[in-house]
Structures are given as C-alpha cells and as structure tokens.
C-alpha positions, 0 to 999 in steps of 0.5 A: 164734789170728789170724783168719787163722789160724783161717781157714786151719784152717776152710779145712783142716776144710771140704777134709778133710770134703767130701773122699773117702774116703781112699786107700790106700798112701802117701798122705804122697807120694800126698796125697788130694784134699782135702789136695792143693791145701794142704800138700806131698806127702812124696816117699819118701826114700832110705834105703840108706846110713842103719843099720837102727835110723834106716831103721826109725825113719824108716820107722815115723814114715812109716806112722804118718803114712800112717795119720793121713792116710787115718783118717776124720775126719782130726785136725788136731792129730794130722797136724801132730804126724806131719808134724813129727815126720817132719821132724824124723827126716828133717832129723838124717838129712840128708834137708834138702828132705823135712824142709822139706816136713814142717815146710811142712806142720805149720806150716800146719796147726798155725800157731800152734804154736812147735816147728815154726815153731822147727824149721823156722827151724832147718834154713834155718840148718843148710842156709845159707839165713841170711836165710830162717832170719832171717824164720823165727826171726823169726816164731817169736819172735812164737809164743814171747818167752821162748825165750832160745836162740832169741834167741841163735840170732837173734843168732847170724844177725844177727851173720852178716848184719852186723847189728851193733847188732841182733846187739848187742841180742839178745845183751845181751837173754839174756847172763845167762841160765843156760847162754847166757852163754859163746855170747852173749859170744862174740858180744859179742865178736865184735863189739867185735872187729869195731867194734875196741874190743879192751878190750870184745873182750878182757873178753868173750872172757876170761869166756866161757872163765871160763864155758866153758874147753873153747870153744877157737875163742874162743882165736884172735878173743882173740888177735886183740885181745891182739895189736891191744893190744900184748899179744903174748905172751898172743896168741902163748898164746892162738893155741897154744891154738886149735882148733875148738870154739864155745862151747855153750848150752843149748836143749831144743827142739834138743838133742830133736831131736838126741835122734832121731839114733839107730844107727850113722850118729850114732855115726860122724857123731860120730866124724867131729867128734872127729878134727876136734877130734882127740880120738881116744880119742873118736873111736874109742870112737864107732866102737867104739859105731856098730860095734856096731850095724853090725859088717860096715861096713869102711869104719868098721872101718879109720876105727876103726883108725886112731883107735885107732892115733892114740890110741896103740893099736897092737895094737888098731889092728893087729886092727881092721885085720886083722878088717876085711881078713877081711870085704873081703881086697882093701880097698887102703886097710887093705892100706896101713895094715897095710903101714904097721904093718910099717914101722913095726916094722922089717918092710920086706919085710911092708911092701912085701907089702902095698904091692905088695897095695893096688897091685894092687887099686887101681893108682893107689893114691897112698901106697902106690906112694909109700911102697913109692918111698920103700923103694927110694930108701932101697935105693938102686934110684932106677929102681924108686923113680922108677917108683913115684913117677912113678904116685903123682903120676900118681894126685895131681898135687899130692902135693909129698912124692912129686915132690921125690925123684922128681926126685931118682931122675931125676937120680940114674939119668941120666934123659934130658935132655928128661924131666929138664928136662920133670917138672922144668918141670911141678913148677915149674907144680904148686908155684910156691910151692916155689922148690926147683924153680926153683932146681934149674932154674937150676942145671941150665940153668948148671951142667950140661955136658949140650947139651942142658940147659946154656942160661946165658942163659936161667938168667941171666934166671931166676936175675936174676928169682928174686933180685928175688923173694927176695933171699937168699943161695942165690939169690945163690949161684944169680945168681952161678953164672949170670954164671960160665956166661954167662962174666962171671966177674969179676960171679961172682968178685965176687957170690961173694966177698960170700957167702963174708964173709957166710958167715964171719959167719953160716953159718961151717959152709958157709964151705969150700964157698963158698971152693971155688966161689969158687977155681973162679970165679977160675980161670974154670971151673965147678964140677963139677955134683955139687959144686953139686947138694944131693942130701938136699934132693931125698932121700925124706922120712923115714918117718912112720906117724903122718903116714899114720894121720892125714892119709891120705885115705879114699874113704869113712870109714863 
C-alpha cells in the first residue's frame, strides 16, 4: 500500500475512533460526524417503478450498510464492502448519481482494492463520461495488470476517443486472449477501416465472426471495406446480414455485477433489447418471465402481447390482450390492438368497436382514429374518414400514412377550395421530402377550373422548380400541363410530344393516357381534372396488423 494510501485510512481510523457514538436511522444519508467531512452521504433513492424483488434487494443492502455505519468500532474493510455493494444494486438499477456516491465512498476507504476502482470506471462509461472512464480504467490497470477485459474496455474508450494507435496496442495486448478474441478484432478492424487499410479491415472482421457468427454489427463495417475493395456482392451479402449485436467477451467482474439484476424490471429490460434485435419468441419468453414475478403490470402484459403476436402467436397474443383489459378495461393501446386482431380476421365491425373504444378513452388516439379512417375510405364514407384523419394527424403531425389519403377525402367530398389548398401546403411543410404533395399542388393550381385554385402562373414557376429539381417524366408531364394552363400550348404540345415517344419505349402500358393529353393540347384545351388526378396514390394504405404490432408506439411498454 502507497504512503498515501496508508495515510488516508489512518486518517479514516484517527476520525472514526474520536468520533461520537453513532446515530440512529439512516446514517448512509445522515453520515455521523466522524465520517462526514470524508466520504458521500447516500441520499435515498426512489424505488417505485422498480419490482418488489430489486426494491427488497436494495432495500436489505441499505440497512446492512446503516448497520455497519452505526456499529462501534466501525471496520473499514467491511464499510467498504457495504458501500460497493450498494452501488453496485443502484448502478444495474439505473440509480447512476447514488452509485457513484457508493463507489467514491468505497474507494476511498478501500484504495487500493480493484473491484470498486474497476466498477467505478465502468459506470462513467455506462453514463458517457469517456474520458473519466478513461482515467478511471486507467488507474485501475495500475491495481490490476492481469485483467484482460479490462484492457479490451481501455481499448474500447481509446477507440472512441480517437486514440488509434493506443487503441491499437491494447487490442493486439489481449487478442488471444480466450474469450476476447471476437471483441479485440472488431476493434482492430475498426481501426484499419478507419486508417483505410481494407485488406487488414477485411481479415479481422472476417475472424471475429469465425469467433463469434452471431456478432451481426460487424456485418456492416465489413461490408464497408469489401465495398471500399471493389467487392461488391460480398458487401451487398454482408449489408443483408446486418443488425445490432457487438461481439461479446468474457469479464467475470462485469458479468457479477450484471448478476445482481434480480425480478421483473431485468426481465422486461431484457425484453426491451430482443425486440431491438427483433428476437421475438426471446422477447416475449422475457415478458412471460418478468410477468410471473409482477402479474398485474398491464403495460407488460400488452408488450408481452404483442411480442407473442410477432412470434406468430395469435391466439396467445389475443389472451394476453384480453387478460390485460380485464385488469384496466379502458387501456386504449390493448383496445386497438385487439381492434387490430379483428381486422385481421375479417370482423370490421369488432374491429371499429374497439377503435371507437380507444377514441374515446384517449380522444387523440392517433392509430386507431387512422385505422378506423381507413375502414371508411374503403366504405367509401371519405367525410367520415377525412374526420378521423384529420384528428390522427392532429394527435401526429407527421404521420405521412394518415395525411396521404386525407388529402384524398378532401378532394373526393369537394372539400372547400381554401381548406384543400390550405392542408395541402401544410403537408407539403411537414414532408418536403414527399414530392406527391408538391406535384398535386401544381396540378390543382393548372388543371383545376375552380377560381379560387386555378393560379397557372405560379404552377408554371413551381412546376419549372420542381423539374430543375428531378427532372423525371411526371415532372415533365407536370411542366407541360403548366405551359397549357398559362396558354403556351405549342411548349405543351412539344413537351408532351417527347413524353408520349419516351412512353412507346419505356412505359408503352401509360402510352393511350399520354396520347390523350396530347390530343387535348393540340386542341388547345385542358384535360378534364378527373383525367389528370391519380386517385390510388392518394388511397388509404392497405391494412397491415404486423406493421401495427411492430411499429405502433407504447406510452410506456413495462
């Protein structure tokens, strides 16, 4: 032990020996007074949306420290343990600023022990704070030069920091080393990838995977390099096989610690990271695991739901509905879900029931006023379906799929022209990188015959804008029916006349409707608007339960 190690403790023993008698309650948050000018008091933490297994748990741990603060003479080895251990419980239960009080406080009584300085390194990464976690790792390689996932960690932050070369040497230092070799060539090759030596890139990425196939994030910084090489079916394999997992190593200090994530919360934290990688019969054996430990979580029981239903099973997915509503009968989010069932299965009345249902306990429900829009559009009622459009947009502006055929009803129930052309510029502000919007604007402004819409000029300037943009046939089609509008006819007749030959080559099947604004060009008219609107692109999208399932947001999934 240093001499100011030493220093330190006898400092500790001198306080702890003059000092009063301990005091009751919780002295972790109320240190006594020969501890309080030397180590963090604990504040307690709250606990309510932790299980009662990890509450208990961290519960026990904070009276076993109380009564190693308030014992006579108070044993440093022990304090230490119980400060560590503690934050420890609070640092996997995301308790991040409590567990950083619990290691200052160990690591000061106990400096020169590894595990805390380790842990402590550990949750500065875990929180973002690279470079502390890059002093504190460092400082703990000085208490322990054996322990090789710690170097691979060191590596890990350098890599990060942009450190290449000492990155470098920490890698090649453990890549040998049983159970790091998949993690260290991935860094390895990172960094030939990022020094672009593709030949070096290429070899490690391909022998981490030898070490570890299931690794797929090393798939895309592999395709990367193949590509970089002129290899480009093997990228294009490699980017099919991408997703989200790093390769894995072994480090007992961590993988204890991970250990202490005991009940429910770990089991739908876990649940939560396989839908990420979109492992759903994972995902909802999870649930299924944490429900068994907290069976009246609804918020669980409709995710667990729904990761049945995306592991293809239905009727599961339908009773785990079900059971949920029977514990919270107005819980719009299972409303919708079991309204999505029933479409599924044909039942659009059920199916509206329970739209209806989740509309009016949550009146901006955003899917199901969409979905029970889309029955009417298919009804053909566009007033009601523009209704229930026109509120799932309200509750998300920038929901693309409820906005399209929205726009559609307005045309279709002869909406005003002021509110046509109004939602119309406002969807061309929300998606400026949808041009169905902008093109349909220029339509109406040319083709309309309304006053209060036809404006050819400016549908000339914005068609002339949006063909320098993309210069693509309906853009030209568009340009055209701009010169017709503003009455130069023979720049439409000519525009149209190169579109209808490109036409016969390369799209002969829309050949008859080109040739039919032509002859209205050359007649110098316009083409009615019903000729020239695309009603099916403006048509409600086709129902899809698995798109509802997977992508529909939860307020709070557990």
């Amino acid at each position: 032990m240093s001499f100011l190690n030493r220093l330190k403790l006898l400092t500790f023993i001198t306080l702890l020996l003059a000092g009063p008698p301990a005091m009751a309650g919780d002295a972790a948050s109320a240190l006594p007074v020969s501890l309080a000018g030397s180590l963090r008091a604990i504040q307690e933490v709250r606990l309510d949306d932790l299980d009662t297994q990890a509450r208990d748990s961290i519960q026990l741990a904070r009276r076993q420290l109380n009564e190693v603060l308030q014992a006579q003479p108070v044993q440093l080895d022990k304090l230490a343990a119980a400060y560590g251990e503690l934050g420890g419980l609070y640092q996997v239960h995301a308790a991040f600023p409590a567990a950083e009080d619990c290691y200052h406080n160990a690591g000061q009584l106990a400096p020169d022990e590894f595990r805390w300085a380790y842990y402590a390194a550990y949750l500065a990464e875990k929180d973002g704070r690279t470079k502390l976690a890059l002093d504190r790792y460092r400082h703990a390689l000085t208490l322990d030069t054996a322990y090789k996932a710690l170097t691979l960690r060191l590596g890990n932050i350098l890599l990060d920091l942009n450190e290449l070369e000492q990155a470098q040497t920490a890698f090649q230092e453990v890549v040998s080393a049983v159970g790091l070799e998949a993690a260290s060539l991935y860094g390895l090759g990172q960094i030939a990838l990022l020094q672009r030596d593709y030949d070096t890139a290429i070899d490690a990425f391909t022998r981490a995977l030898q070490y570890e196939p299931a690794a797929s994030r090393i798939h895309y910084p592999l395709a990367q390099a193949l590509r970089a090489t002129q290899r480009n079916d093997e990228a294009k394999a490699q980017l099919a096989l991408r997703g989200d997992q790093p390769p894995s190593f072994r480090d007992p200090l961590i993988e204890g610690l991970e250990a202490l994530k005991i009940g429910s919360r770990f089991q739908f934290l876990q649940a939560m990271k396989a839908i990420k990688r979109q492992d759903y019969a994972a995902a909802s054996e999870a649930f299924a695991e944490g429900l068994s430990g907290d069976p009246d979580n609804v918020q669980a029981r409709i995710s667990y739901a729904r990761t049945l239903y995306l592991a293809d099973k239905k009727s599961g997915a339908r009773q785990a509905l079900e059971a949920a509503l029977a514990m919270q009968p107005d819980n719009s989010l299972g409303l919708f879900l079991l309204g999505i069932l029933a479409e599924e299965t044909g039942d659009a009345s059920k199916a509206a029931s329970y739209y209806r249902l989740a509309i009016r306990y949550t009146p901006d429900h955003t899917g199901a006023h969409q979905y029970l829009a889309d029955q009417y559009y298919r009804q053909g009622n566009y007033t009601a379906a523009a209704e229930h459009y026109a509120s799932s947009i309200r509750g998300e502006p920038s929901n693309l799929a409820a906005t399209i055929p929205y726009i559609g009803t307005l045309l279709l129930t002869d909406a005003p022209a002021a509110t046509l052309m109004t939602e119309l510029e406002t969807a061309i502000d929300r998606f400026p990188e949808y041009p169905g919007f902008k093109s349909l604007q220029i339509l109406l402004l040319a083709g309309s015959r309304n006053p209060e819409i036809h404006a050819p000029e400016t549908a000339l300037k914005n068609a002339q804008q949006l063909n320098d943009q993309y210069r693509i046939p309906p853009h030209q089609e568009l340009l055209a029916l701009a010169y017709a509008a503003s009455g130069d006819y023979p720049q439409a007749v000519s525009m149209q006349e190169e579109l209808l030959s490109y036409a016969h080559r390369a799209m002969p099947g829309e050949a008859d409707r080109v040739a039919q604004t032509l002859a209205y060009y050359q007649d110098k008219t316009l083409p009615p608007l019903d000729e020239l609107l695309n009603y099916a692109a403006l048509e409600a999208q086709r129902f899809n339960a698995t798109a509802a399932f997977r992508d529909y947001p939860a307020p709070r999934p557990y």
